[in-house]
N, C-alpha and C positions, 0 to 999 in steps of 0.2 A: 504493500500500500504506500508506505513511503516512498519506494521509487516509483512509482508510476505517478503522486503525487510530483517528483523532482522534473520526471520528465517531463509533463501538462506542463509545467513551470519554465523550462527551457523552450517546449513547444509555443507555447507563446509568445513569449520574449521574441525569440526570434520573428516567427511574424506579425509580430508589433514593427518591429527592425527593418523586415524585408518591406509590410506594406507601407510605411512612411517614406523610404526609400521610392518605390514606385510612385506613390501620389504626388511625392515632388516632382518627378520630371515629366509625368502625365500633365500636370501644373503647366510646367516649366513650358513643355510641347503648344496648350492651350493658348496662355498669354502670350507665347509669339506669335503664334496665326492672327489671333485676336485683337493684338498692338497693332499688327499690319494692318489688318482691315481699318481699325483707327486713325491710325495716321493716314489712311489713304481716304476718310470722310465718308466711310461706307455704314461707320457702326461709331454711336458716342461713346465716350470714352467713359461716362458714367454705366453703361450697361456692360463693361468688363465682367468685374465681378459676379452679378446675377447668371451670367451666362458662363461663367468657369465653371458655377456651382451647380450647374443643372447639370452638366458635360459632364463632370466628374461623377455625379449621381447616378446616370448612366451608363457608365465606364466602371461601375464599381465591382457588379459579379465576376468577371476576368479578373481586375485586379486580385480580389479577394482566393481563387481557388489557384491563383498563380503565386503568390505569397506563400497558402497554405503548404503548397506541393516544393517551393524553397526551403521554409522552415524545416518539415519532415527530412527535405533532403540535407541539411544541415546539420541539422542534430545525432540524426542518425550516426553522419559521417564521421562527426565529433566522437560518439561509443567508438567507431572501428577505430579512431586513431589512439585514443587514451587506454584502448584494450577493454574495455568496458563488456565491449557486446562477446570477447573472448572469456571473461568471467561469465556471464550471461548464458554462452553456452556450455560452458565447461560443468556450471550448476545445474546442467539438464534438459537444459530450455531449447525448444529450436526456435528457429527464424519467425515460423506461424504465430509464435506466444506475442510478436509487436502489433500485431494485427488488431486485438482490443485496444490496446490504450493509444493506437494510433487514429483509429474511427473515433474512438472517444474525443480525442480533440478534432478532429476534422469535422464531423459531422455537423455538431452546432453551426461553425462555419457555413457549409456547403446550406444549412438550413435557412440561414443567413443570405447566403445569395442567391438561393432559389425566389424567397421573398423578393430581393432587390431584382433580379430579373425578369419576373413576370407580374411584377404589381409597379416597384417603386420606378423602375428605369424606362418603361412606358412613361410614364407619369413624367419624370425629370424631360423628355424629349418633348412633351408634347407642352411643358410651358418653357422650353426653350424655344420652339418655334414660334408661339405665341407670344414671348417677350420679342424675339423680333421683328416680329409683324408690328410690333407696338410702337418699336423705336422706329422704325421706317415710316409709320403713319403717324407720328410724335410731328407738331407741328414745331419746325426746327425754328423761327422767328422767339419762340421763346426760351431760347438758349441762345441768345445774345448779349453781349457783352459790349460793355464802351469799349471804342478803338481798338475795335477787330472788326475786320474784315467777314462774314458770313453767307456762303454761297448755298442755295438752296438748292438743292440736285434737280430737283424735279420742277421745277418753276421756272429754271434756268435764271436765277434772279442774286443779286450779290447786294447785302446791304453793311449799310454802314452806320452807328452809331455813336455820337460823339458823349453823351450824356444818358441818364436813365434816372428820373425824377419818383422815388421809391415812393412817396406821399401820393400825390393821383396816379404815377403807372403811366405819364408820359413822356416822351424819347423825345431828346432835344439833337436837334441839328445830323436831321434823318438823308442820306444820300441811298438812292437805289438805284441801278443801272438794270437792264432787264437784254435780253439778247432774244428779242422776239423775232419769229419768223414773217413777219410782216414789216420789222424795221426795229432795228436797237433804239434803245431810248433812255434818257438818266432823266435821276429826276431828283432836287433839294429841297428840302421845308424847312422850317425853322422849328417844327416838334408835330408831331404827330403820337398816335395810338393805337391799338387793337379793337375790332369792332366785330361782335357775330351777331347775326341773323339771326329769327326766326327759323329758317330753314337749317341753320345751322353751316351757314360760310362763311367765313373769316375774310375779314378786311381790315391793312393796314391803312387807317384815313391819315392824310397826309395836311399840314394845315400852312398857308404861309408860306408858297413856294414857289418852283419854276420846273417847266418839264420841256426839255430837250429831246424830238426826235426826229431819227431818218425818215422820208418820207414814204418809203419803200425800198425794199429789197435790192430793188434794180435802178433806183434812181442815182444821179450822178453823186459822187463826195460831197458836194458841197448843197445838197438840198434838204435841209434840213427844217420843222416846222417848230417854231419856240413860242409857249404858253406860259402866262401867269393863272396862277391859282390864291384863291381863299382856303378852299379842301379841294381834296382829291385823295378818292380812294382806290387803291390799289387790291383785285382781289387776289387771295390764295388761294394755290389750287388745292382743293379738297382730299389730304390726305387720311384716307378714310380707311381703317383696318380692314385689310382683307381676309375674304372669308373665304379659302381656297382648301380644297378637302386636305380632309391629317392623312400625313403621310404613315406609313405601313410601320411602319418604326415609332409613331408615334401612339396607335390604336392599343389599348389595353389587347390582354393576352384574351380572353373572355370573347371579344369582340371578332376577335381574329379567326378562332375557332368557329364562329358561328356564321361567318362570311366565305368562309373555306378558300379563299382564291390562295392560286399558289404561293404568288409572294408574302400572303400572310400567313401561310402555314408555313414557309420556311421561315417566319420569323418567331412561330410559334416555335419550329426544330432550336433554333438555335437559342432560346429564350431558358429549353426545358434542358437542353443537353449542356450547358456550360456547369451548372452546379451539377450533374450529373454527373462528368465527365470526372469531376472532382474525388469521388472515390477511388475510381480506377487508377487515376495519379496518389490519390494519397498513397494505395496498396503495391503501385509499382516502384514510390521513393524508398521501402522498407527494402527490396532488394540491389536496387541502384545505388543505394549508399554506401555497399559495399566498398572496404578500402584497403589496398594492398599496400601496409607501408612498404616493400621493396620497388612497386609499381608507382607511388605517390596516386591522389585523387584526381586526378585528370580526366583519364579517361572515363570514368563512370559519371564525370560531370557532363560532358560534352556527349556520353549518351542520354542522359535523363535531359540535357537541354534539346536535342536534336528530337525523339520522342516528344516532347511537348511543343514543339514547333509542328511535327506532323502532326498532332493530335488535332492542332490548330487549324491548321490547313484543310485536313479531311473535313472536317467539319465544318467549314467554308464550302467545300466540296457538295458537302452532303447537302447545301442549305441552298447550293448553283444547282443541282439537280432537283429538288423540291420546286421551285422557282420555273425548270422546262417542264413540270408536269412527267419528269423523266420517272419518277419515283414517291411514292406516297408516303406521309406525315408517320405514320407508324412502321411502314416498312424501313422507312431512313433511321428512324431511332432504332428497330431493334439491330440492323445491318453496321451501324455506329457503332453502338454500346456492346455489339458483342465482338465486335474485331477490338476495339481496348481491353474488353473481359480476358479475349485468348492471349495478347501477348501479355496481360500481368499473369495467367497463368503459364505462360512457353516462361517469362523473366523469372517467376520465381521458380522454376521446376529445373531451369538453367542453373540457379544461385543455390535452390538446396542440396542440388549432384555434390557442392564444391562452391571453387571460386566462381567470377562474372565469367570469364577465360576457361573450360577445361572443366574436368569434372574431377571429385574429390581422389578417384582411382588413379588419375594421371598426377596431380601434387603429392599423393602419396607416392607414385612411383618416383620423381623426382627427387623427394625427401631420402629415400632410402639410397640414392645415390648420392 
């Protein structure tokens, strides 16, 4: 009880270790995509964060079963080298006896991201997309700042203000330049404000000014028509959220099942088979950790990472085949899960002959010579 107590305790630790490690550079990945689109005026710099945290929310059941299957493979590795797992056997035990206390800590886990994958990570995706349909139809005029410069994408319109009177909410010494397809045009007031409709359209009323414009597209450089005003409103084009169907990725698990189309049932495969997938790794890290100190840990890392990369991959695989209608929702799962089931059965029936390398009969022959 006590060791298996020590070991839950190391098992943790470590992925505590490993998943903080990951979340930072999954982070790390996010906020550069994210700065770029920023700095390039596609996304405000205030929806960063809201939208790291949906991503990562997401992004979590992988994370989670890819930690776990680290940690096991760590720990383990750590017994083979301090001679632990040689005491271990020498007391009786074979390799099968890690097999409880290792589901023991996996398990809750894999419980863990079964939850986050077919409840919470719909959910994260489907109000990240809706945060940005938000910020897109977010009317950018009021994220204006004195002396700066403010281009509205979609208006084609650039304005400028020099002042921002916080007590009434009106804009002193308002310049607007517009790049209209009927003729560019700038336009000065001496303070202007925001104005909605009934109808619910936005206009910036302009008071106190002058408007300069081409007369047309095709008329010569120098014909230009210039206007005095009292007001003058300028409308905004109506950025109105759109209401464009949720993406398949975004659709709870529930929904998806009931709709049957392929791409939603491969998103069901892939939804149900990552914390799935997650035992057959925890059971194949008990004998991957094997560790030859004359061999050093190399190579049995670089097979446990290379395995986890196809695991990966198939299953992408199996989720492009779902997707052509090549192969059905329960026939993918069990054609999946039982090709991982055989090779933790061929890996450990490998590791209990003997070594990763050879079987117990050939290290013994070796020995004797």
């Amino acid at each position: 009880m006590i060791f298996r107590r020590a070991l839950l305790r190391e098992l943790t630790t470590n992925a505590i270790y490993v998943f903080v490690v990951l979340v930072a550079i999954l982070i790390t990945q996010f906020l550069i995509k994210l700065i770029g689109a920023a700095s390039a005026g596609s996304l405000p710099t205030d929806g960063l964060i809201p939208l790291v945290g949906f991503r990562l929310i997401s992004q979590l059941p992988p994370l989670i079963v890819i930690a776990m299957f680290v940690a096991i493979l760590l720990t383990l590795s750590r017994a083979w080298r301090d001679s632990e797992m040689a005491i271990w056997m020498s007391s009786g035990q074979s390799l099968m006896s890690w097999i409880r206390p290792v589901l023991t800590f996996a398990l809750p886990l894999l419980v863990i991201a079964l939850v986050l994958s077919t409840i919470l990570s719909p959910w994260a995706e489907r109000r990240s997309i809706e945060y940005r349909r938000i910020l897109e139809a977010r009317d950018e005029l009021s994220v204006l700042a004195p002396g700066i410069f403010q281009e509205l994408r979609k208006t084609r319109q650039v304005y400028f203000v020099e002042g921002v009177n916080l007590i009434d909410g009106k804009i002193k010494n308002v310049f607007v330049f517009a790049d209209d397809p009927n003729g560019q045009w700038l336009t000065r007031a001496e303070q202007g404000f925001l104005y909605q409709d009934t109808s619910g359209d936005r206009y910036v009323i302009l008071e106190n000014g002058n408007r300069v414009k081409r007369i047309s597209a095709t008329s010569g450089p120098n014909e230009y028509e210039l206007a005095s005003f009292e007001r003058y409103g300028v409308r905004m084009t109506g950025n109105e959220v759109a209401d464009d169907p949720v993406e398949e990725r975004a659709k709870d698990t529930i929904t998806l099942i009931k709709e049957g189309t392929p791409s939603g049932l491969g998103q069901v495969f892939y939804r149900l088979s990552v914390p799935l997938a997650g035992i057959a790794l925890a059971l194949l890290a008990i004998p991957l950790a094997y560790v030859n100190p004359r061999l050093g840990r190399s190579v049995n890392l670089i097979i446990a990472i290379l395995l986890l990369m196809i695991s990966l991959n198939l299953m992408n695989i199996m989720q492009a085949q779902i997707d052509k209608k090549a192969i059905g929702l329960l026939a993918a799962l069990a054609v999946f899960h039982s090709l991982l089931a055989s090779v933790v059965v061929g890996v450990f029936y490998h590791r209990y002959r003997g070594a990763v390398f050879g079987s117990r009969r050939t290290i013994s022959r070796g020995a004797s010579a």
